[in-house]
PANULUM-717316 format. One record per atom (N, C-alpha, C): x negated, y negated, z; residue in one letter. Coordinates in steps of 0.05 Angstrom, whole numbers, padded with zeros to 5 digits, always signed. Last residue first. Layout:
BEGIN
XYZA...
This chain:
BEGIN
+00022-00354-00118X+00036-00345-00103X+00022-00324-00088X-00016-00371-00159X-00014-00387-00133X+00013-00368-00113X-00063-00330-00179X-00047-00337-00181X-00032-00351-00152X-00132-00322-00193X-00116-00341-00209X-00071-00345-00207X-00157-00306-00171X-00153-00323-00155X-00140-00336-00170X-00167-00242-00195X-00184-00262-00189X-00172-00296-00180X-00101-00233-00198X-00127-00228-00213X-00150-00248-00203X-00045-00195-00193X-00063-00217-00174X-00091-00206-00183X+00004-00164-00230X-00024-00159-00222X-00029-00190-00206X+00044-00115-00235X+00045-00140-00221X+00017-00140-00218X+00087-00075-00285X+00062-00077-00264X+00065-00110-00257X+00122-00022-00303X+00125-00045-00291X+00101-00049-00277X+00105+00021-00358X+00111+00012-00329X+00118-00015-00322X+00101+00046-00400X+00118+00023-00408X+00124+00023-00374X+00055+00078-00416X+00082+00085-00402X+00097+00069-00393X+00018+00037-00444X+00030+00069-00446X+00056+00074-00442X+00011+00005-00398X+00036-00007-00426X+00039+00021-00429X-00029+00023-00361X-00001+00027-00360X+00022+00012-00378X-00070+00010-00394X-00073+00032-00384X-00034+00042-00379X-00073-00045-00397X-00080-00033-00420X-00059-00001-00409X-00074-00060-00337X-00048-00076-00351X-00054-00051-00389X-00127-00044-00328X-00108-00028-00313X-00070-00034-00328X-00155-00071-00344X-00150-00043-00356X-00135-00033-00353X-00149-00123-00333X-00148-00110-00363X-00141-00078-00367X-00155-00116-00287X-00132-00115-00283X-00126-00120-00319X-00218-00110-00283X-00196-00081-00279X-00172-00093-00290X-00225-00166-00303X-00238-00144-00322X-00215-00112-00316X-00201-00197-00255X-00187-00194-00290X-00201-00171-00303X-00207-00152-00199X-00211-00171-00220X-00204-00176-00243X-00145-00153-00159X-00170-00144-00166X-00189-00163-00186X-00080-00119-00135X-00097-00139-00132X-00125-00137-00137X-00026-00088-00177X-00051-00099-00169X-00066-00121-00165X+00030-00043-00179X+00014-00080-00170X-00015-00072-00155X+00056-00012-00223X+00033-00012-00215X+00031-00039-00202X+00111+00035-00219X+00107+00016-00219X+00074+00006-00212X+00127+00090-00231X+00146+00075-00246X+00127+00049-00244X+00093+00156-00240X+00086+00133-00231X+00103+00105-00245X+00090+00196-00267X+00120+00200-00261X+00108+00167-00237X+00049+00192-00312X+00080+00188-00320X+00101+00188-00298X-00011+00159-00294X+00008+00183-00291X+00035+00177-00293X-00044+00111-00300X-00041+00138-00327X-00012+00157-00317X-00048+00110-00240X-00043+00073-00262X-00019+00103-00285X-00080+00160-00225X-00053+00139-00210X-00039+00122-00236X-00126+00150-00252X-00104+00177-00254X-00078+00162-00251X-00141+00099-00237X-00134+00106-00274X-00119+00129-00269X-00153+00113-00184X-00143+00081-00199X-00129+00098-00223X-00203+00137-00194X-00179+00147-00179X-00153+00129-00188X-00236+00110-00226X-00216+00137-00245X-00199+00142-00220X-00251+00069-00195X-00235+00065-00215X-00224+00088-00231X-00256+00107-00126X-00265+00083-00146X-00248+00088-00173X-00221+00123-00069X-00233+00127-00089X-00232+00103-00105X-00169+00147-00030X-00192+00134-00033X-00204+00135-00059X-00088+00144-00012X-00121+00156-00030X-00136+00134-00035X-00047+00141+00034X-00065+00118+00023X-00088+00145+00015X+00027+00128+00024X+00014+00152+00023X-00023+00129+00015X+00094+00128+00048X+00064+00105+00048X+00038+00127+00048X+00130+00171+00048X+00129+00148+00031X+00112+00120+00025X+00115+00211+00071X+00110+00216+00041X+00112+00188+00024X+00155+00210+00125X+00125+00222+00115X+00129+00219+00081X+00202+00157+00148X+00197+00191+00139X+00160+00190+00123X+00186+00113+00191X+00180+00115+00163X+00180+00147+00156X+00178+00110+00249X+00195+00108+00240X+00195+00122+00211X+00129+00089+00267X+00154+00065+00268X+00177+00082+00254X+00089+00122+00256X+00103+00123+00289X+00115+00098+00283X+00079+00105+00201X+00098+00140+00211X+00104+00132+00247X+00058+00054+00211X+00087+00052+00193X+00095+00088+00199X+00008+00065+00231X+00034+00051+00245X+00056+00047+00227X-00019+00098+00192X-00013+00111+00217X+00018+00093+00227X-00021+00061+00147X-00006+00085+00148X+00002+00104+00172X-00059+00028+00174X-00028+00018+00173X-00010+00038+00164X-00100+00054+00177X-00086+00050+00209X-00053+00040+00196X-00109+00063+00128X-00107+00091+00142X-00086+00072+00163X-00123-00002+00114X-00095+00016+00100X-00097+00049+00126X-00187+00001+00132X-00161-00011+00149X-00136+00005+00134X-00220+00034+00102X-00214+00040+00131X-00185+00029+00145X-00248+00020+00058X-00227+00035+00056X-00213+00045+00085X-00281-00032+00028X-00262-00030+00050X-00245-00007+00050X-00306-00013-00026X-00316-00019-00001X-00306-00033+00022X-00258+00013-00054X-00276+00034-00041X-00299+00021-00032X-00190-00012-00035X-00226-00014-00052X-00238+00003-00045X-00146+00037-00027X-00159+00006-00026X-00184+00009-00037X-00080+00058-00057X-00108+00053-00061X-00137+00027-00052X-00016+00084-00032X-00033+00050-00042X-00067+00057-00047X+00030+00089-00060X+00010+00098-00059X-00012+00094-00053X+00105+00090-00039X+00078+00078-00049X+00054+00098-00050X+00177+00086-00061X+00150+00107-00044X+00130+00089-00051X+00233+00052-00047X+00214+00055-00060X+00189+00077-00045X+00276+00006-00022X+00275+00034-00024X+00247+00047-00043X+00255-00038-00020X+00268-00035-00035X+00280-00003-00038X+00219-00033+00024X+00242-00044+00031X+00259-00040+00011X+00177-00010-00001X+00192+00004+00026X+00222-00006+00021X+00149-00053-00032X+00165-00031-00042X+00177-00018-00023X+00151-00096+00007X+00169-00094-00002X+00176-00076-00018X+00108-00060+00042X+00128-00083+00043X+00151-00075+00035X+00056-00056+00009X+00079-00029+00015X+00104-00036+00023X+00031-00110-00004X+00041-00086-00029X+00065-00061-00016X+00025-00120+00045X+00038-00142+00022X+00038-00122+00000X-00013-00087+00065X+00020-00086+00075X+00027-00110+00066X-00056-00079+00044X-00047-00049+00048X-00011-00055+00054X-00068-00139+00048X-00060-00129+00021X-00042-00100+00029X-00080-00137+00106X-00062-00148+00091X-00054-00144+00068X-00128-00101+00111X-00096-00093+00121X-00077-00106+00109X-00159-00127+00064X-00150-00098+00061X-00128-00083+00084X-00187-00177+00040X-00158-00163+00059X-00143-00143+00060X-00227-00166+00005X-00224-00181+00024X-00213-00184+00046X-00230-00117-00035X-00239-00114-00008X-00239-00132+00006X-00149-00101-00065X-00189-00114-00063X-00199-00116-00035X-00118-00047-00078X-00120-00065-00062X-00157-00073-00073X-00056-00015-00111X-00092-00023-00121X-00099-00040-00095X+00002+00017-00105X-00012-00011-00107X-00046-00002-00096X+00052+00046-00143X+00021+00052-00145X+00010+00023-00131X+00123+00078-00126X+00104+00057-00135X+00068+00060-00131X+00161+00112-00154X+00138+00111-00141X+00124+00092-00152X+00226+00084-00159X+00215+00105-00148X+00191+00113-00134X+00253+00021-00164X+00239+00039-00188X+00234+00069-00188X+00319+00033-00132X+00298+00018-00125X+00283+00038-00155X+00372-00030-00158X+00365+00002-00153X+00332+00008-00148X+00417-00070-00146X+00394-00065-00148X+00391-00039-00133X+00470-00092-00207X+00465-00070-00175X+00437-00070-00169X+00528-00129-00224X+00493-00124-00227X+00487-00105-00201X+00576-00137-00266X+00572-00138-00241X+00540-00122-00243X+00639-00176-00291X+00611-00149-00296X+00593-00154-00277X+00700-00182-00313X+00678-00187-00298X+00651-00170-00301X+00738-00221-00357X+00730-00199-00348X+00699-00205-00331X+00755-00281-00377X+00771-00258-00359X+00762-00231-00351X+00690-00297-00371X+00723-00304-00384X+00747-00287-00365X+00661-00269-00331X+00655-00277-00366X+00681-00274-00379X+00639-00271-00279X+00649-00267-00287X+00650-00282-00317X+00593-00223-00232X+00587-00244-00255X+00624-00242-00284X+00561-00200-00175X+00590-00208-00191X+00593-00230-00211X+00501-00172-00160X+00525-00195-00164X+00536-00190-00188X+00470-00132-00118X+00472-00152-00147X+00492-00170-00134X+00423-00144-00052X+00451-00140-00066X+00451-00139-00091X+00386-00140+00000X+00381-00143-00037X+00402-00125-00049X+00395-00146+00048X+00405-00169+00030X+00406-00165+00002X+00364-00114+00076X+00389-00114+00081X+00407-00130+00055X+00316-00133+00065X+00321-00105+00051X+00353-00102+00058X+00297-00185+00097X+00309-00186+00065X+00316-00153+00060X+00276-00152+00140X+00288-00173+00148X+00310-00178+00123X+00225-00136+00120X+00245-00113+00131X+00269-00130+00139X+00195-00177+00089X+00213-00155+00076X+00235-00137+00093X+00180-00193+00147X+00204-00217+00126X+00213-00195+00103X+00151-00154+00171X+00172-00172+00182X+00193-00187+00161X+00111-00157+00137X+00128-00127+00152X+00157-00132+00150X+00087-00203+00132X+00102-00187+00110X+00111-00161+00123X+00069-00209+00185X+00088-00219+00176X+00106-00208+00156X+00028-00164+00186X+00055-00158+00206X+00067-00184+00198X-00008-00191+00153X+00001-00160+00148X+00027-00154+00167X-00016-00231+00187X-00002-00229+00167X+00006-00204+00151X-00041-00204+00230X-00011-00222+00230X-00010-00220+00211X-00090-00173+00208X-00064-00162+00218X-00042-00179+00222X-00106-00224+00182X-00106-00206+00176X-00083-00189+00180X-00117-00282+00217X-00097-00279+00190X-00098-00249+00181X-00139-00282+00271X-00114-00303+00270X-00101-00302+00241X-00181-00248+00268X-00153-00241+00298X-00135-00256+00288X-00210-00247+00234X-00198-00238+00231X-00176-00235+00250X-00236-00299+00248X-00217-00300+00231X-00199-00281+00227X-00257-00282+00296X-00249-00302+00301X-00233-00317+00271X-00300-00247+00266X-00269-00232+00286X-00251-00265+00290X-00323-00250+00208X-00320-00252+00233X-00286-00250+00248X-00322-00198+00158X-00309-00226+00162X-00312-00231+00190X-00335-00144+00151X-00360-00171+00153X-00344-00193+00159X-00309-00109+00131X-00305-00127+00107X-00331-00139+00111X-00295-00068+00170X-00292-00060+00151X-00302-00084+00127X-00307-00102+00209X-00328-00075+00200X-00322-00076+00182X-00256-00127+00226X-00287-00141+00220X-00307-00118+00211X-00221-00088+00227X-00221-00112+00200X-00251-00123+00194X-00230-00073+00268X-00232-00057+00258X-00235-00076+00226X-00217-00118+00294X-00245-00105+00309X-00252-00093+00285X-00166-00122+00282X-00178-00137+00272X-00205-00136+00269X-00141-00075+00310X-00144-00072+00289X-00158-00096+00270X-00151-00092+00366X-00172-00069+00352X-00163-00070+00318X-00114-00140+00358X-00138-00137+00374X-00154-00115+00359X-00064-00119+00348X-00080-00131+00337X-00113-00128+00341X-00020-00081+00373X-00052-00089+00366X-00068-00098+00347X+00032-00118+00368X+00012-00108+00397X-00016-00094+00390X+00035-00118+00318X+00022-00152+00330X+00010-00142+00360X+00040-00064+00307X+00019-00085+00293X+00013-00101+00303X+00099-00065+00329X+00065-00055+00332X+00044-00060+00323X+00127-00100+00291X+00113-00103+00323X+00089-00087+00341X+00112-00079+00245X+00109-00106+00247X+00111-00102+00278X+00153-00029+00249X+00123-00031+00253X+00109-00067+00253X+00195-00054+00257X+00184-00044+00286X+00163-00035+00283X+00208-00073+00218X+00206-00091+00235X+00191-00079+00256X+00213-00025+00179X+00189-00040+00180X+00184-00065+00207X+00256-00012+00208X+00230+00008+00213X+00217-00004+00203X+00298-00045+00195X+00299-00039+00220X+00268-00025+00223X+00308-00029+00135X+00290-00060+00146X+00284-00050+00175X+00321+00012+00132X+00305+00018+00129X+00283-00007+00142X+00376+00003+00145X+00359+00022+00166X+00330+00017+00163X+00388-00040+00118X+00392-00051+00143X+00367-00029+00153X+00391-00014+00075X+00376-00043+00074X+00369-00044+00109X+00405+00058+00086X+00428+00024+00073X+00393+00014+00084X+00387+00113+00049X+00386+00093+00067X+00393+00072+00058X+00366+00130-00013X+00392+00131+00004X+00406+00121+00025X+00309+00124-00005X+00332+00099-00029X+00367+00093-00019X+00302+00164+00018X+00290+00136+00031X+00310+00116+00016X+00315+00207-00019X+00323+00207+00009X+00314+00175+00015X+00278+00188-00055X+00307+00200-00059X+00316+00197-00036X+00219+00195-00035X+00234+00174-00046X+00265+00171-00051X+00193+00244-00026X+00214+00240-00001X+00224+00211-00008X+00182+00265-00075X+00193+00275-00053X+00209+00273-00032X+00145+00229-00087X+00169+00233-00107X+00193+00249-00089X+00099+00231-00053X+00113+00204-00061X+00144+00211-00071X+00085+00285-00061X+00094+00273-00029X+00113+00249-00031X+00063+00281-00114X+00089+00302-00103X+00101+00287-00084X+00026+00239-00102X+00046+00237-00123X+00071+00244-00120X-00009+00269-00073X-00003+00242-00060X+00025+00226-00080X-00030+00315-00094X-00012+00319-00067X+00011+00287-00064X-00048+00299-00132X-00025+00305-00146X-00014+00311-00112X-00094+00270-00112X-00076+00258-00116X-00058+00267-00125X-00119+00319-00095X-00111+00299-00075X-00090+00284-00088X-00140+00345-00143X-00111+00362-00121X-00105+00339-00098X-00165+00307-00162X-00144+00310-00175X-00127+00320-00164X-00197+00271-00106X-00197+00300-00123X-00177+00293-00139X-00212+00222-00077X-00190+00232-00083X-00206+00255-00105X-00282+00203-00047X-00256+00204-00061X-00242+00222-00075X-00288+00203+00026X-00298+00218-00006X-00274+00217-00018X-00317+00163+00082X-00301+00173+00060X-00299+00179+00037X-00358+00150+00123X-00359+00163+00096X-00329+00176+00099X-00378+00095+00171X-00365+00112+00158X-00371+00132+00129X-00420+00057+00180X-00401+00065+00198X-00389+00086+00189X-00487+00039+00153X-00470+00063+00150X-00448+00068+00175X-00511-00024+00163X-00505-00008+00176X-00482+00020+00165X-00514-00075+00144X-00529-00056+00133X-00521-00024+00148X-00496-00119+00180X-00520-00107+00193X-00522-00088+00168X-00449-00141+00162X-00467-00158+00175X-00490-00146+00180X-00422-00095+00129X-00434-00117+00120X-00459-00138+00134X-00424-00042+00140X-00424-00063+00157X-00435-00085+00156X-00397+00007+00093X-00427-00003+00102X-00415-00034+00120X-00386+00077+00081X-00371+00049+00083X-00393+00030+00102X-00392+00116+00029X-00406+00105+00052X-00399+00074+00060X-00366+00169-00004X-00365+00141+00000X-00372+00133+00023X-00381+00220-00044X-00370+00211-00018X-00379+00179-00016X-00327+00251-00090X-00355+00230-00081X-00346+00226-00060X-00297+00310-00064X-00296+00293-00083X-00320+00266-00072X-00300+00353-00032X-00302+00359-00061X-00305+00330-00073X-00273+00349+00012X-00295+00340+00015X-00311+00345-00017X-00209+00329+00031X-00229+00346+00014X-00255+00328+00007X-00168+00322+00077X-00189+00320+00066X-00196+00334+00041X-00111+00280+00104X-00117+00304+00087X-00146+00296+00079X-00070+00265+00162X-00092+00257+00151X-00100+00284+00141X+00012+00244+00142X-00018+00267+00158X-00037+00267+00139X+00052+00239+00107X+00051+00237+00137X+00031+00250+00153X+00037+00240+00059X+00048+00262+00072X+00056+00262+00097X-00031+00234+00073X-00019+00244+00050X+00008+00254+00062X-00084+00194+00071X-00066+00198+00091X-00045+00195+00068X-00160+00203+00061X-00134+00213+00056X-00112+00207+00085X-00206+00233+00110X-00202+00201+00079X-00172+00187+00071X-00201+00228+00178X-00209+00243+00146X-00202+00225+00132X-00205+00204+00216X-00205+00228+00221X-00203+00246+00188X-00253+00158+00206X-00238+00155+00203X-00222+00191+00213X-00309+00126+00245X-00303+00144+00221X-00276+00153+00229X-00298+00078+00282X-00296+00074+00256X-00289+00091+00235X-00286+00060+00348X-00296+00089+00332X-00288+00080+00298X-00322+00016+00378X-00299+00026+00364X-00307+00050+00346X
C-alpha cells in the first residue's frame, strides 16, 4: 500500500503543502519502520483551513437536514466498500492488527456517517406553550467547528467528530495526532466524492501549537476533543477565552 500521503494538508477540497513547517515521520509501529512524512501546519496553512471553513459554512447551513444527511449516507457507503484498504491503512497507521481493524475502525467510522446523516433531517426546535402564549425553539448550526483527534482511532474519531458537526450544518477542521496522521486525509477524500461542497471537512497536521492556533482563534465557535486530561486542560483553559463551546473525551474517563 502506498502510505505517503499526496501531501499533509486537505484544505478546501484539495491536498495543500508546505514544506515550511516540522516534518513529521509517521512510524510503523510493528517494525520501526518510517512509512510516511508529513509537516505541520504553518500559520498560512491554517489561516487557509479557517478561511475555507468560514466560507463555505453559510451555504452548507442553508441546505435542509434531509440534503445534507443524504451525502453523509453516501459517504458511509463508500467507506463500507472500502474498507478493506482503508483498514490496511489503519493498521500502519497505529500497529493495531488488521483483524481488528477490518471489524471496528472504518465501520464504525461509517456508522457514525450513517446515524448522523440519518438524524440531520430531524434536528427541529419546538413548540413550547406557557399559558396562553406560545414560544418556540430553533436549531441553528455554531459555524466552525475545531475537532482534536488521539492516535488510537484515528478514522473513527476523524468521523465521530465531523459527523455530526456536518450534519448540523456546521464546517470542521479536524486535527489528528501527529502519530497517526494518515487515516482523516482518506476520510476527507471520501466525504468530497460523496458529495460534501469543498471547505467543509478540512484536515491540518501538526503537534500542540497547531492545536492552540486552532483552540485560540476567535472566529473558531466550537472545540471537541479527544486526548489526555493534561491537553484537554489546556485546551478547556485556552478556549474559556473565547467563551467557546467545547466537548472534551479525556483519557477514558467518559462512558459515552
Amino acid at each position: 500500500m502506498q502510505t505517503q500521503p499526496i501531501a499533509s494538508h486537505f484544505i478546501n477540497g484539495e491536498y495543500v503543502e508546505d514544506t515550511n513547517g516540522t516534518p513529521i515521520e509517521v512510524i510503523y509501529p510493528a517494525t520501526g519502520e518510517v512509512i510516511a512524512t508529513v509537516y505541520a501546519a504553518t500559520p498560512e496553512i491554517v489561516e487557509k483551513a479557517i478561511t475555507a471553513a468560514r466560507d463555505a459554512q453559510a451555504a452548507w447551513a442553508a441546505m435542509t437536514g434531509t440534503e445534507r444527511g443524504r451525502i453523509l449516507r453516501r459517504a458511509a457507503d463508500i467507506m463500507r466498500e472500502r474498507n478493506h484498504d482503508l483498514s490496511i491503512l489503519e493498521t500502519y497507521d497505529t500497529g493495531k492488527p488488521y483483524q481488528e481493524t477490518s471489524v471496528a475502525d472504518a465501520t464504525s467510522g461509517a456508522d457514525a456517517l450513517e446515524y448522523f446523516g440519518g438524524l440531520a433531517a430531524s434536528l427541529t426546535g419546538e413548540h413550547i406553550q406557557l399559558g396562553e402564549d406560545w414560544v418556540y425553539t430553533r436549531r441553528e448550526p455554531l459555524g466552525v467547528c475545531v475537532g482534536i483527534g488521539a492516535w488510537n482511532y484515528p478514522t473513527q474519531i476523524a468521523c465521530w467528530k465531523g459527523a455530526p458537526a456536518l450534519a448540523c450544518g456546521n464546517s470542521i477542521i479536524f486535527k489528528p495526532s501527529e502519530t497517526t496522521p494518515l487515516c482523516a486525509l482518506k476520510v476527507a477524500e471520501i466525504l468530497l466524492e460523496a458529495g460534501l461542497p469543498a471547505g467543509l471537512y478540512n484536515v491540518v497536521q501538526g503537534m500542540g501549537e497547531v492545536g492552540a492556533s486552532l483552540v485560540t482563534d476567535p472566529r473558531v465557535d466550537k472545540v471537541s476533543l479527544t486526548g489526555s486530561v493534561p491537553t484537554g486542560r489546556k485546551v478547556y483553559a485556552a478556549a474559556a477565552e473565547g467563551i467557546k463551546h467545547v466537548t472534551m473525551e479525556l483519557g477514558g474517563k467518559s462512558p459515552m
